[in-house]
C-alpha positions, 0 to 999 in steps of 0.5 A, spaced: 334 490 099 334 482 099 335 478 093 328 473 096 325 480 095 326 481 088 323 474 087 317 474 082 310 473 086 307 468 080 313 463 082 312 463 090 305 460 088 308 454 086 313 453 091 311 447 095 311 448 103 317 445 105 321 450 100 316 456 103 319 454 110 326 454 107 327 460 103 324 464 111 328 461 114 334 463 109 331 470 109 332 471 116 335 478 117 342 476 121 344 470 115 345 464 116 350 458 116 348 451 115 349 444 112 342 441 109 343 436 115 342 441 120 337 445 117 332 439 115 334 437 123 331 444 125 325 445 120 323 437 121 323 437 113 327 430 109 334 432 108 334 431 101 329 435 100 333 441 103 340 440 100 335 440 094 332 446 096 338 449 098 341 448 092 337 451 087 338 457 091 346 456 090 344 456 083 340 463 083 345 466 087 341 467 093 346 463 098 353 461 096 356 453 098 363 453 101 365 444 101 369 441 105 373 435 105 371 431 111 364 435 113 358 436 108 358 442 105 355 448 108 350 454 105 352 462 107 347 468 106 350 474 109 347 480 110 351 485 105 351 494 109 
């Protein structure tokens, strides 16, 4: 099962639709592998809001973030079997 599955249904009301469209995006079933940069490009949203976004979902567990020293930093979720 999928970590955004277990999420409570209240919560997702207040979700704003930028972050609606992020955490689909995130739930893809083949993973993902971005930089906030990248994702915001792709879905037309700020890209402040996305490394925002992205980050609260590093908190909750959902993605990891793997730094770099010369490239932004760069969010993973992969499917686990």
């Amino acid at each position: 099962m999928n970590l955004l599955w277990l999420r409570p249904l209240t919560s997702e009301n207040g979700w704003s639709p930028d972050e609606r469209r992020i955490r689909d995006y995130v739930d893809a079933p083949g993973g993902i592998s971005e930089s906030a940069a990248s994702l915001a490009g792709k879905l037309g949203i700020s890209r402040r809001r996305c490394r925002r976004v992205l980050e609260h979902l590093v908190e909750q567990g959902v993605l990891r973030r793997h730094d770099f020293a010369d490239i932004d930093p760069v969010y993973v979720r992969f499917p686990t079997l």
